[in-house]
C-alpha positions in Angstrom: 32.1 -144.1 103.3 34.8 -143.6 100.9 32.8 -145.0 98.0 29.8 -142.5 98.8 31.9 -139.6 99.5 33.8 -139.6 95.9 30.8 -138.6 93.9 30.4 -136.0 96.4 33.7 -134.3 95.7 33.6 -134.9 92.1 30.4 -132.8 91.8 32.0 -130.0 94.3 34.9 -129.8 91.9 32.9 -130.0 88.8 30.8 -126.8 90.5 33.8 -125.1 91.2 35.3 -125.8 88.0 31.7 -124.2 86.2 32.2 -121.3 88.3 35.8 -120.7 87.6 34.7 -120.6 84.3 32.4 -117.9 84.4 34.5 -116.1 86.5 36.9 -116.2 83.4 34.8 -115.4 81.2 33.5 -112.5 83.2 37.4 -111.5 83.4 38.2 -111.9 80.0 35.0 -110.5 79.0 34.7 -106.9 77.0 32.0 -106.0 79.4 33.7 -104.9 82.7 36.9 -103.8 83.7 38.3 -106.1 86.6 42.3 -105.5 88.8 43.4 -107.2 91.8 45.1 -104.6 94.3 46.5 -104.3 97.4 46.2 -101.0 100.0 49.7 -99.7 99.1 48.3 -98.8 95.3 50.0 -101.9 93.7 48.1 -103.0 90.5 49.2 -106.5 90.0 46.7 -108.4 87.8 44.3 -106.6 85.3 42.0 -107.9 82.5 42.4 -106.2 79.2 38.9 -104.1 79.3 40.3 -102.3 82.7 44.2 -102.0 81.2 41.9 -100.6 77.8 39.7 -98.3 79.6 43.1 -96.2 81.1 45.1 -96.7 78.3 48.1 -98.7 79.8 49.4 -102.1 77.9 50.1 -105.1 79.7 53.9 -104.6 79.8 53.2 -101.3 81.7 51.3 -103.8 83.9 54.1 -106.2 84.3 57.1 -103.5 84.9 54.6 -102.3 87.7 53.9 -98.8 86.5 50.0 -99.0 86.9 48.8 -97.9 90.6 45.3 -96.9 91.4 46.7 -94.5 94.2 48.5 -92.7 91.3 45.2 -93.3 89.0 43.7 -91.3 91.0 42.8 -87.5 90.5 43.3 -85.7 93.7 40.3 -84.1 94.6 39.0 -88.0 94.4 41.6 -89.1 96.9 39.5 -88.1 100.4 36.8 -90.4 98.8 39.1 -93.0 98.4 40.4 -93.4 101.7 36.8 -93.5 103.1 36.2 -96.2 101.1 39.3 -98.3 102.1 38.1 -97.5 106.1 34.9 -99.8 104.6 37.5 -102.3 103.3 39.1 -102.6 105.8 35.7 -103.0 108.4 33.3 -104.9 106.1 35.8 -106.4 103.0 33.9 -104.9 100.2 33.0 -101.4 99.1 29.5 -101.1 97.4 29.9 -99.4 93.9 30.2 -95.6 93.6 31.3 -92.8 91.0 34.6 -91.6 90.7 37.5 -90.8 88.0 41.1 -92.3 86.8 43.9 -90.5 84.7 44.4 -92.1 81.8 47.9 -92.8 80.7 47.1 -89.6 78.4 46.8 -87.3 81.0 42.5 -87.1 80.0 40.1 -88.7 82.7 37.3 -91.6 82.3 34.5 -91.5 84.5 33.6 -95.1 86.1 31.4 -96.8 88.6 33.9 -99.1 90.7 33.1 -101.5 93.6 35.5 -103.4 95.4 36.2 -106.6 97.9 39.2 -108.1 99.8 39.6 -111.6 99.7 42.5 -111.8 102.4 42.1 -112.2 106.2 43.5 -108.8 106.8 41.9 -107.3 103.5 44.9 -106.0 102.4 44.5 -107.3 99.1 41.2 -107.5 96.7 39.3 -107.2 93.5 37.7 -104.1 91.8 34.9 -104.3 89.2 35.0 -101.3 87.1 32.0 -100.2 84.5 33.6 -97.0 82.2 30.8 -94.3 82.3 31.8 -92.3 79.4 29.2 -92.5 77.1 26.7 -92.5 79.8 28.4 -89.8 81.1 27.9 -88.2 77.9 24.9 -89.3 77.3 23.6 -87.0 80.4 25.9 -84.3 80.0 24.3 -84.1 75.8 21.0 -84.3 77.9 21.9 -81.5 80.1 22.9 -79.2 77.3 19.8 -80.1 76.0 17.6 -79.6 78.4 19.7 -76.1 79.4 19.1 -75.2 75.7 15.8 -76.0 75.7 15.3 -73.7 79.1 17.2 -71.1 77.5 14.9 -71.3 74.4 11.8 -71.2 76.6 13.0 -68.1 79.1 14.5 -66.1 76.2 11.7 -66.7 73.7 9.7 -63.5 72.7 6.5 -64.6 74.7 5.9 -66.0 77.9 5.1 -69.8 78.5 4.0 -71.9 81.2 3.1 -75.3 82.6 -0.7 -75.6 84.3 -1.8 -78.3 86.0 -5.7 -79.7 85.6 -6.7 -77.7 89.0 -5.5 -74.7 87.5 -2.4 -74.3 89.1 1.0 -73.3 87.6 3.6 -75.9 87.4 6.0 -73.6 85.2 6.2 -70.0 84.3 9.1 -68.5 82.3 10.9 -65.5 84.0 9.4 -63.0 81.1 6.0 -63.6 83.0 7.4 -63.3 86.4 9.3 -60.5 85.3 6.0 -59.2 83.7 3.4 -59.5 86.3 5.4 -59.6 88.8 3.9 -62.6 90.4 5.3 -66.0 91.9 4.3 -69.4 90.4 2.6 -70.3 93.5 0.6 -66.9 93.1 -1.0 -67.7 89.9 -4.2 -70.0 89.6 -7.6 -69.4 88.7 -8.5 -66.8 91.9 -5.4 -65.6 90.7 -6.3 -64.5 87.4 -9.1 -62.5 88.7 -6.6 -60.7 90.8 -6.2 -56.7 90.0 -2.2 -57.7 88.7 -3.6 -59.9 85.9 -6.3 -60.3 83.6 -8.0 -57.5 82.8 -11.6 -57.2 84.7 -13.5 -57.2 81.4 -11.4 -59.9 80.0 -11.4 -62.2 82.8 -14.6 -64.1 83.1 -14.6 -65.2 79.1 -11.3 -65.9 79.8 -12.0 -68.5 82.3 -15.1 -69.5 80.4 -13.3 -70.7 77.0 -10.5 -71.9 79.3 -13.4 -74.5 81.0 -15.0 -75.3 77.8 -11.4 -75.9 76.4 -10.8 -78.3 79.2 -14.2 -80.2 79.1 -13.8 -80.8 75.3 -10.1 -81.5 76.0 -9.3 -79.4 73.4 -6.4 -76.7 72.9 -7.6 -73.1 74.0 -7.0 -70.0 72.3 -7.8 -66.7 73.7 -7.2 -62.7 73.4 -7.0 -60.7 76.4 -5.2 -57.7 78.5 -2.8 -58.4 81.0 -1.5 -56.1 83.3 2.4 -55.1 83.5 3.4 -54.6 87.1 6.1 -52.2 85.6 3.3 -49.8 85.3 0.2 -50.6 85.6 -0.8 -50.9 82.1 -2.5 -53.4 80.2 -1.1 -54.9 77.0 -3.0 -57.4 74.3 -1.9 -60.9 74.3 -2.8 -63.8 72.3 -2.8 -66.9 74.8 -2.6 -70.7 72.9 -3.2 -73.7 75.5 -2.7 -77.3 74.2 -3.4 -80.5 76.2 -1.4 -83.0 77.3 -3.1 -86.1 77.6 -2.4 -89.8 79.6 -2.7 -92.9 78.3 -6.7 -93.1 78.9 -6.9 -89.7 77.0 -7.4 -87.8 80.8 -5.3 -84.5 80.8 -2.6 -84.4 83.3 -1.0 -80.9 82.6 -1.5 -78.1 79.8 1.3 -76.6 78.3 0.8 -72.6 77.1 2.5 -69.8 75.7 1.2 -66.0 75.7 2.4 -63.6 73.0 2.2 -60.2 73.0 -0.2 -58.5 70.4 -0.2 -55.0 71.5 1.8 -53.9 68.4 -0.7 -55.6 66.2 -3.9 -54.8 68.0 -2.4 -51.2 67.7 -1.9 -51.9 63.8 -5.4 -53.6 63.8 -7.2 -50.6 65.5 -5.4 -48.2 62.8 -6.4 -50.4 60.0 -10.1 -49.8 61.0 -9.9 -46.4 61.3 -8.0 -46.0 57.8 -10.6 -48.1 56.3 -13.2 -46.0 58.2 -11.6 -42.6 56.8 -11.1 -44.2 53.4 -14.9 -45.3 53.3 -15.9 -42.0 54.6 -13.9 -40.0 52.0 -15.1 -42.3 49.4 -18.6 -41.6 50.4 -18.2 -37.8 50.4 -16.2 -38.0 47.1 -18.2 -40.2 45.8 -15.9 -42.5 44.6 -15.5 -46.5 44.5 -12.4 -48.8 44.5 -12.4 -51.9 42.7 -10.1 -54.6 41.4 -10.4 -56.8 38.5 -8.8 -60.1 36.8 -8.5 -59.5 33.4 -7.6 -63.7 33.0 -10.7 -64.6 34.5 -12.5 -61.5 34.0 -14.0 -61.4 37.0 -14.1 -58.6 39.9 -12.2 -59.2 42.7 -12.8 -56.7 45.0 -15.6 -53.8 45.2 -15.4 -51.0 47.9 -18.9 -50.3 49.4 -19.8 -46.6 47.6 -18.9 -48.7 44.6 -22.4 -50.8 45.5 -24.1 -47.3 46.0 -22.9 -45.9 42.7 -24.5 -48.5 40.7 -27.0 -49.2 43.0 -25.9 -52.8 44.1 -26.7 -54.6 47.4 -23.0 -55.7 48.9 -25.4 -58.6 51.0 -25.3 -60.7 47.6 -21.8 -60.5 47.1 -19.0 -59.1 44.6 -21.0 -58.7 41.5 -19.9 -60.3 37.7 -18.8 -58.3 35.0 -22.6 -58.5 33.3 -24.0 -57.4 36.4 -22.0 -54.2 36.1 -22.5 -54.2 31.7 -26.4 -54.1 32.5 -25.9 -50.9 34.7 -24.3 -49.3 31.8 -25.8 -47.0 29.0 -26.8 -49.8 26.2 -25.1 -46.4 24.0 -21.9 -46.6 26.1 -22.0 -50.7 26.4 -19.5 -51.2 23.6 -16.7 -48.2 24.6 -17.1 -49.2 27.7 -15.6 -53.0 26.9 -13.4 -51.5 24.6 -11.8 -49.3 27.1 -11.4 -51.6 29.6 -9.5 -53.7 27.5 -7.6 -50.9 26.3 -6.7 -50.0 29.8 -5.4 -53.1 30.7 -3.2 -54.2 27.6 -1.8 -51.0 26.5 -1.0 -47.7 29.4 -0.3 -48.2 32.6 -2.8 -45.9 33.7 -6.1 -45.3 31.7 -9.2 -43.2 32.2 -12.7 -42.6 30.6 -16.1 -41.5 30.8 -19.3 -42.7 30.6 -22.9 -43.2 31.8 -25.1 -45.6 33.9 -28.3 -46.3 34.4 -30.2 -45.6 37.8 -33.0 -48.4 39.3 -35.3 -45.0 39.1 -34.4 -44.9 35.3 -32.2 -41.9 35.8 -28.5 -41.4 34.1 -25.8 -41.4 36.0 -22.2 -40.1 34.8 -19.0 -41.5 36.4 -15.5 -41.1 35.5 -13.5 -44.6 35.7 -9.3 -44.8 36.5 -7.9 -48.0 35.9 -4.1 -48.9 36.9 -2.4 -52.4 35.7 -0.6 -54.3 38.1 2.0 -56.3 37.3 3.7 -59.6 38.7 6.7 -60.7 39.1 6.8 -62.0 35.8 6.2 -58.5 34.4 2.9 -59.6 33.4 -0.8 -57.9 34.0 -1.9 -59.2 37.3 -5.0 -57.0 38.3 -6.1 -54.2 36.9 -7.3 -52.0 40.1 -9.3 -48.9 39.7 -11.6 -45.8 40.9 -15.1 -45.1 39.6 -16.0 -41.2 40.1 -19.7 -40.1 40.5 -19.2 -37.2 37.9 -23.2 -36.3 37.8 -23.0 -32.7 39.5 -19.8 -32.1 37.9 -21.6 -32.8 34.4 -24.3 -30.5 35.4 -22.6 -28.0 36.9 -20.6 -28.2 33.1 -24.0 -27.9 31.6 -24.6 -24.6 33.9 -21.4 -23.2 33.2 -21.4 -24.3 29.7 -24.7 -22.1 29.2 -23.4 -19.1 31.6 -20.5 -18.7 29.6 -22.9 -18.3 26.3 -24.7 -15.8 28.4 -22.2 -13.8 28.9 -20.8 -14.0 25.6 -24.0 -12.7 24.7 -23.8 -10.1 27.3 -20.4 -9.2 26.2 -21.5 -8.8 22.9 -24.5 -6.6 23.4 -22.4 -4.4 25.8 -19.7 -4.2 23.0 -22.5 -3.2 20.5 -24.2 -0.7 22.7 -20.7 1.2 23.2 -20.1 1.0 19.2 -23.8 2.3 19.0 -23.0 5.3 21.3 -19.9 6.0 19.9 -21.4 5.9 16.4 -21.2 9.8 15.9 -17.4 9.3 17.0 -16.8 6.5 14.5 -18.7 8.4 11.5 -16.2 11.3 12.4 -13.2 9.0 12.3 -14.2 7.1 8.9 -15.4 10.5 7.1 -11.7 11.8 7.6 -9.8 9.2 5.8 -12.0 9.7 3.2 -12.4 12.9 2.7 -8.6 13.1 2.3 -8.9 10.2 -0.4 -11.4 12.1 -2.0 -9.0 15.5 -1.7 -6.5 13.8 -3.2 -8.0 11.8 -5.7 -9.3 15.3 -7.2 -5.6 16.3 -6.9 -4.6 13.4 -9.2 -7.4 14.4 -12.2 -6.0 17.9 -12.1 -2.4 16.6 -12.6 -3.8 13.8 -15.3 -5.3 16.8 -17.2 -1.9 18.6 -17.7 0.0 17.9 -20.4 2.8 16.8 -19.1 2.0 15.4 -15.8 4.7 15.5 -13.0 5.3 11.8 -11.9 6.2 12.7 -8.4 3.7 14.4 -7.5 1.1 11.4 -8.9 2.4 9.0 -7.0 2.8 11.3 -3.7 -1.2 12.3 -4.0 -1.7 8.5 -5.0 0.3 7.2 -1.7 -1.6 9.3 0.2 -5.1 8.1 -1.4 -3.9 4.4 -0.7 -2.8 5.7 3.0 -6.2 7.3 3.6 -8.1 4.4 2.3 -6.2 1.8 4.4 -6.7 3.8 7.6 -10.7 4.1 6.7 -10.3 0.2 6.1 -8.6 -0.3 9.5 -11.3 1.5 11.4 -14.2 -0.4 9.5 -12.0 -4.0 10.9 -12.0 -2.7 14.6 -15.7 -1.7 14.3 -16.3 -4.8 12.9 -13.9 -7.4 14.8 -15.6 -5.4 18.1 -19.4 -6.0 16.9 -19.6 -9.4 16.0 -21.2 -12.4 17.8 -18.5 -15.9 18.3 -17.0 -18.1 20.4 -13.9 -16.8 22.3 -10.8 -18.1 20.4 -7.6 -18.4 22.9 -4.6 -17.0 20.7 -1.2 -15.2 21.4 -1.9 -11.7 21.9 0.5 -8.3 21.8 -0.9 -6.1 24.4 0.8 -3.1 23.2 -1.2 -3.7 19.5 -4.8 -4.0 21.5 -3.9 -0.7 23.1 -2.7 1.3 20.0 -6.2 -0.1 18.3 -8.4 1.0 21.0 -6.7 4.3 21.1 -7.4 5.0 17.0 -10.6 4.4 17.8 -11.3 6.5 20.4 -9.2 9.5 19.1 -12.4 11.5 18.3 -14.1 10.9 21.3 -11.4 11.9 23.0 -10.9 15.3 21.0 -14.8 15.6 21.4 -14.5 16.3 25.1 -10.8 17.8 25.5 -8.7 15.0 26.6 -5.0 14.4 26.1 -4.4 10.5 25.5 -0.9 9.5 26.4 0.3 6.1 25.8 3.4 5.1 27.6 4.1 1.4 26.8 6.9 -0.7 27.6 8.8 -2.1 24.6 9.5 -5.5 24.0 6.5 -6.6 26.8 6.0 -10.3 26.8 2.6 -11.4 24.7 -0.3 -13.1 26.8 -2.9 -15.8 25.8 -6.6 -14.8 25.6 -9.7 -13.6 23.2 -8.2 -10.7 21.2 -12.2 -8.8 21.3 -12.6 -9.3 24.6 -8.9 -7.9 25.5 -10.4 -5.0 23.4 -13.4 -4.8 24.6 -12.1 -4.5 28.0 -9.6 -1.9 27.1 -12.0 -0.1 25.3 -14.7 0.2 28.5 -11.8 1.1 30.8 -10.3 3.8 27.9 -14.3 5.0 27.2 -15.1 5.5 30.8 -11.9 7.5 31.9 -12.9 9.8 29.0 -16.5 10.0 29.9 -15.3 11.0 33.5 -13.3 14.1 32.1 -16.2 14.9 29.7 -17.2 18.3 31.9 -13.7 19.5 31.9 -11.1 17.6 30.0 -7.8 16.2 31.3 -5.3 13.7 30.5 -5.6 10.1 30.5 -2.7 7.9 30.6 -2.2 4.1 29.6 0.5 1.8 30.9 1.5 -1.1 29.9 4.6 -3.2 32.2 5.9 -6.6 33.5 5.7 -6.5 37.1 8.4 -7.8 39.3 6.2 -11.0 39.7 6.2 -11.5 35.8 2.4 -10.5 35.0 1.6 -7.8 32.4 -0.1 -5.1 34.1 -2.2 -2.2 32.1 -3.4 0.8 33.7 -5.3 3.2 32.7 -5.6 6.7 34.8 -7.7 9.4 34.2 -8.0 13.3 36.1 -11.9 13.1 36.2 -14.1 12.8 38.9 -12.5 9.6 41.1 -14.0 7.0 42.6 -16.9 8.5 45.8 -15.9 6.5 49.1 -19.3 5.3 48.9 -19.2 3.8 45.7 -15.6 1.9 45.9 -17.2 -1.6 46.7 -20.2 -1.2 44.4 -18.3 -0.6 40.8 -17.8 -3.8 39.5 -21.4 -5.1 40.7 -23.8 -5.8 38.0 -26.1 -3.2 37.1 -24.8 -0.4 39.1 -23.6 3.1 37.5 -23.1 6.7 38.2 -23.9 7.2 34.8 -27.3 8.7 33.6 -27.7 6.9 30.4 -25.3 3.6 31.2 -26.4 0.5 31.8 -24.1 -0.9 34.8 -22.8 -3.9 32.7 -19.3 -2.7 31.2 -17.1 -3.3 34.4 -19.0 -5.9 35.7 -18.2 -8.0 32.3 -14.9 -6.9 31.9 -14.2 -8.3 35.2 -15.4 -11.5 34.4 -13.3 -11.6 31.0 -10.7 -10.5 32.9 -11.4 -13.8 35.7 -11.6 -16.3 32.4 -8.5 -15.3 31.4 -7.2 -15.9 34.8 -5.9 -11.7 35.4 -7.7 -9.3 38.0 -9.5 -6.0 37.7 -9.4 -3.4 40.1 -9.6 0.1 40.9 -7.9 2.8 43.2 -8.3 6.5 43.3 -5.3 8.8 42.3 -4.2 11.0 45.0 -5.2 13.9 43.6 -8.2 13.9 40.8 -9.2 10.5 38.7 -9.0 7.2 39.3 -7.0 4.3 37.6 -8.1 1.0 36.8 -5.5 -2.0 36.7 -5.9 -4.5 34.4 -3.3 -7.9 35.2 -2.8 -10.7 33.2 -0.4 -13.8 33.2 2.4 -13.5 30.6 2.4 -16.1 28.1 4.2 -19.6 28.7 6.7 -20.8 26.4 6.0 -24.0 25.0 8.9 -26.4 25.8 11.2 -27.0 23.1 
């Protein structure tokens, strides 16, 4: 029995040798804290890991200063004393969360299980696992996931979680707080609900979102949903991507809805602009373009620029040679030249020229061109307008041919008057030189003398040369008023015109007993016009306020001022007949006169000079007898120094 039984032992004790050996090295192991205790708090045995984890050395151990009563924080304390009620019932506590103090004064989170290994459990063993970095671990994850949420429900759009039977897993408060609706309110009936999308939205809505889902693939959507705030609908751009299992079958989409109002607002405003811009270009008749001068290419045409060169926008943005064969072959070359001009040399450049209809008709158009330039300071684009200038050109043509005609006009009105008043003017040039002649006869009788007084040669003399250059003067007037040109724009004294007209018409004005008073301001500021027409004018005005006094005389008066507005105003009043009531809105008409033998042309043209000159004519009755005509012109501008 004896010699059987040894072996037995010997292999008990080698077992329980094995085990106290990983017992050790469990103890002495950096893997788990381990103490021995009893229930009064006494710490008596501790393996370095556990003395570690609280931050207590073994002498603290040994002096007895370590208790896990006093470890303890005290809102941990009630737990404890549960736990030792299982002690002392079962001998063991199952493992559970709590906290120490360190020797510090900070806490460590640990997981700690316990047993007795006494008969009355008053003493035992504690594992304890320090928790720390999986405490922090979750608490980063919390942050994280709290970050996260506050990301997702602070975001500017809403976002959501749907489930494959269109359900809502997840809806940010913006949507709540939006539509006003529950997550367990919102699925696909609940779309078509009067709170959400709107009705003529919905069903292509739910379409794309079913296609979406067949194919598996993300969703992307526009439509209106309605604000439970008010009632109204706003735009939003809704993005749906899948989330796919394993085996590719989607278990959840995840979504986000942004509000686009503000941009479909924008968008909407954008297509009216371009609608206004396309409608004023039309009416205008002028195109926008843009053009690379690097790869000389057009970039950009607007559509009336198709319809000015007669272009079909279906085939696309033209080249430069499809725009040179549209062009005069006569303008081809400028044309190239210009546009290189434009784009190397001033910022903003313009020119004319002409282009050829598909009918064989010319157009004319009137091109702007404006460099761009980069950062760099460099050309970029050049970008430009094209002007349909044909009725303007025409209308030029028109005027162009008018204004001959009534230079013509002017003339023959200016030579009829000298014609009628050719009596007048024979009167005024026979006087001048009958006093030459006088005098000249006065000079051979003093030559004859012997002794000829000197004085009194040169005084006849003087007079001969003052005679002569007043017969000289008239002859100028006659002529300067008779002859056919172009108007020439010059600086003109108005003052001078006046004085001339009035020698002129000093006879006529004798002839039928009227007083001529000029009263002209001194030191009146010149304007710019035709010197013959200014005297023409003030000749007709001067000639008819005569003619109106011809039955009884009077006194005619001409004014010259600078009104308060800073225009030189002439007048010229008369004490003749006046102006009939009938007749006030008739006088400057073409063709219409009161006069027997006139011709109805006189004020109608002065008028018109007047007009080209940029003045007025016009005509009130005195309050008594007469009339006076007002003639207004802008004073001259000084050139800037």
């Amino acid at each position: 029995m004896k010699l059987s039984a040894q072996p037995d032992d010997s292999e008990r004790r080698a077992d329980l040798h094995s085990l106290n050996s990983m017992i050790v090295r469990l103890v002495e192991g950096d893997i788990i804290g381990v103490f021995m205790w009893d229930l009064e708090g006494r710490i008596y045995e501790a393996n370095e890991t556990f003395l570690r984890m609280v931050g207590y050395s073994r002498e603290d151990l040994a002096a007895g200063r370590l208790n896990w009563r006093n470890l303890t924080p005290p809102e941990w304390r009630e737990v404890d004393e549960r736990h030792l009620q299982e002690v002392r019932k079962t001998g063991r506590v199952p493992s559970f969360e709590k906290e120490y103090f360190r020797n510090d004064g900070s806490r460590v989170p640990i997981l700690l299980g316990a047993v007795s290994f006494d008969e009355d459990q008053s003493q035992g063993v504690s594992f304890v696992l320090d928790l720390t970095e999986r405490k922090q671990a979750e608490e980063a994850s919390r942050r994280s996931e709290k970050e996260l949420r506050d990301l997702v429900e602070n975001m500017p759009a809403m976002a959501g979680v749907l489930l494959p039977d269109g359900s809502h897993r997840y809806l940010t408060k913006q949507w709540r707080e939006y539509s006003g609706l529950a997550v367990a309110e919102i699925d696909f009936k609940g779309w078509r609900r009067p709170v959400a999308v709107h009705p003529e939205d919905i069903d292509l809505h739910v379409e794309k979102f079913r296609a979406a889902a067949a194919a598996g693939q993300p969703f992307e959507n526009e439509v209106r949903l309605r604000r439970a705030a008010d009632g109204k609908y706003r735009w939003f751009l809704v993005r749906i991507a899948p989330l796919c299992d394993e085996r590719g079958t989607i278990v959840k989409w995840h979504g986000v809805l942004t509000d686009i109002e503000d941009r479909k607002r924008a968008e909407e405003a954008l297509k009216r602009s371009e609608a206004y811009l396309a409608e004023a270009q039309e009416l205008t008749k002028t195109g926008s373009w843009a053009w690379d001068p690097h790869s000389d290419r057009m970039v950009y045409c607007s559509d009336e620029i198709y319809r000015i060169f007669g272009l079909d926008p279906a085939e696309g943005i033209p080249n430069i040679e499809t725009f040179i064969q549209r062009i005069h072959p006569d303008d081809r070359v400028m044309v190239r030249a210009q546009g290189l001009q434009g784009s190397r040399e001033e910022p903003e450049h313009a020119f004319e020229y002409r282009i050829l209809s598909a009918d064989g008709g010319v157009k004319h158009v009137r091109s702007l061109r404006r460099r761009v330039l980069n950062d760099s300071g460099e050309v970029g684009e050049v970008v430009g307008t094209t002007m349909d200038i044909t009725e303007r050109k025409l209308a030029e043509q028109e005027r162009e041919k008018l204004r001959k005609l009534e230079a013509e006009l002017a003339h023959l009105n200016r030579v009829s008057t000298m014609g009628e008043m050719a009596a007048s003017l024979a009167h005024e040039v026979k006087q001048p030189i009958a006093a030459a002649v006088m005098n000249a006869e006065v000079c051979l009788e003093l030559l004859r003398r012997d002794q000829a007084d000197i004085s009194e040669l040169t005084d006849a003399t003087s007079a001969i040369l003052r005679s002569a250059k007043r017969a000289a003067d008239i002859i100028d007037s006659v002529r300067s008023l008779s002859r056919r040109g172009t108007p020439k724009r010059e600086v003109v004294a108005v003052n001078d015109v006046i004085r001339e007209i009035d020698a002129l018409l000093q006879n006529q004005a004798r002839q039928y007993s009227v007083g001529v008073h000029l009263q002209l301001k001194e030191n009146i500021p010149c304007v710019v016009g035709d010197r013959v027409q200014l005297q023409q004018v003030v000749m007709n005005l001067m000639l008819n306020a005569i003619e109106a006094m011809n039955d009884a005389g009077g006194e005619l008066v001409v004014k010259s001022e600078l009104t308060d507005a800073g225009y030189v105003l002439i007048s010229v009043s008369d004490t003749g007949v006046g102006l009939p009531k009938e007749n006030e809105g008739h006088i400057f008409e073409a063709f219409f006169t009161t006069k027997s033998q006139g011709s109805g042309m006189g004020l109608a043209i002065s008028r018109s000079i007047m007009e080209s000159h940029g003045g007025r004519l016009w005509a009130t009755g005195n309050p008594g007898r007469g009339a006076t005509f007002y003639v207004q012109l802008p004073r001259q501008v000084a050139e800037p120094a």
